[in-house]
N, C-alpha and C positions, 0 to 999 in steps of 0.2 A: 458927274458933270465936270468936276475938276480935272479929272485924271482922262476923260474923252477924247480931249482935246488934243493934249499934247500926245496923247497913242497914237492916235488917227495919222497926225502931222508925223509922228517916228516912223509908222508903220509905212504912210506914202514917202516919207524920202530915202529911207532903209532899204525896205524893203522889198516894195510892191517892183522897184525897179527891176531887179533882178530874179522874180519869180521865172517868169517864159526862162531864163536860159538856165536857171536851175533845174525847173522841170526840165527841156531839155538834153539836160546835163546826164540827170537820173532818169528818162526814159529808157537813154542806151540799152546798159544793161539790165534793164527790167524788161524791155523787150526782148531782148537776146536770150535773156533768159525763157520766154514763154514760147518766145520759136522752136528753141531747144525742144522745151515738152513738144509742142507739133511736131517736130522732127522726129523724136521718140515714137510719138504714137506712132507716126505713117511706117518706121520701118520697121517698129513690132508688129503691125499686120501685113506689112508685103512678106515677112518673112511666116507668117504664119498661112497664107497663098501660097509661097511657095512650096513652103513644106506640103500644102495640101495637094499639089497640081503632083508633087513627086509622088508621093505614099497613095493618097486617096484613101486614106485611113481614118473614117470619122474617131475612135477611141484616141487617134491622136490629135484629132482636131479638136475635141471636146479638151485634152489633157493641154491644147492650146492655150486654148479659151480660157481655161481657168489663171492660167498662168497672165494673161491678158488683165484680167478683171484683179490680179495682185498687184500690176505693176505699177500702181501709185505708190506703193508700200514697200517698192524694192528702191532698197537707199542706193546699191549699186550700180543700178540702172537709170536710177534720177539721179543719180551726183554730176553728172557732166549739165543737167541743168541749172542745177542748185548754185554751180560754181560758176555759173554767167553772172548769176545776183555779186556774188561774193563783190567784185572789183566797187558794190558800193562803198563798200566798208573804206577804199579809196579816195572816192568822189565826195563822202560825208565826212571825211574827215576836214574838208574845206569847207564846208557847213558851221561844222561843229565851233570851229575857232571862227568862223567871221560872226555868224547866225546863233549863239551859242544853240545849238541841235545837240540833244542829249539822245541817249537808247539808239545808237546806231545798230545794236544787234537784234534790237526790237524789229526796227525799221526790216532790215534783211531777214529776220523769223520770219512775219509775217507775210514778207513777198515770197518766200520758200512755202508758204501753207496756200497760198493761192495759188502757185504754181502747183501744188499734192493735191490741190481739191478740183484744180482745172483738169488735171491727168483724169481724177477718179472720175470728171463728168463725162469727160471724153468715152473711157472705158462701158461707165454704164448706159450712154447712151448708145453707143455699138453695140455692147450686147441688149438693148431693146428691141434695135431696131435690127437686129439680125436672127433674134431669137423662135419669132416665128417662121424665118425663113429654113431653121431646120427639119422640117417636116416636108421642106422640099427634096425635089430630085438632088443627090447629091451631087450629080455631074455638074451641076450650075451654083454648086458653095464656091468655089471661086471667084467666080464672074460677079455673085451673090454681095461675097464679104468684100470686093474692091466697091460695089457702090454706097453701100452701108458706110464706107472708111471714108470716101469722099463726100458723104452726106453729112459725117460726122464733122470732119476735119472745114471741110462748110463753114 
């Protein structure tokens, strides 16, 4: 009851003012970052189309596919996402000295692990929802995996 009071009154004159444009602030690149991964995925499987429409070689489209279903785990194919987060490390540091905000690298880990586990839902969901479609005609894997990629990316 002592200590209620006067938080309440810190937190609304501190703080609460400046919440919206901090969030704000740190959406940018938190967003920019999760585009990124969308942008990733879309033109790992355009290019995995194209490759199919050239070849028409299911052994290479399976040798795709697998590489597809890694690509949460490929750090050099996520680091241009990874490095949208980064510019927090920026933004919080004017946190940190007004707000005192500790664990800035916490803050940035964990936005880097929802970005590797949003890639891996993406991945697994594409291959769900593609998966029974191999037993189809293979003429129509193309046609197939761009609705699957827009269902996904949905």
């Amino acid at each position: 009851a002592t200590v209620s009071e006067p938080a309440q009154k810190c937190c609304t004159e501190n703080i609460q003012p400046f919440l919206t444009s901090i969030l704000e602030e740190l959406m940018g690149p938190v967003s920019s970052g999760f585009t990124e991964v969308r942008s990733l995925f879309d033109k790992e499987v355009n290019e995995i189309i194209q490759d199919f429409q050239k070849t028409n070689d299911i052994t290479k489209l399976k040798e795709n596919m697998d590489q597809l279903v890694n690509l949460p785990f490929n750090s050099v194919k996520m680091e241009p996402c990874y490095l949208k987060v980064n510019l927090l490390q920026e933004l919080l540091q004017d946190l940190k000295s007004r707000f005192k905000v500790y664990h800035i690298d916490f803050v940035i880990q964990r936005t880097q692990n929802f970005m590797q586990e949003l890639m891996e839902n993406a991945v697994y969901t594409f291959e769900q929802l593609f998966s029974p479609s191999r037993q189809a005609d293979p003429v129509k894997f193309a046609t197939t995996i761009e609705k699957v990629k827009l269902r996904v990316l949905k």
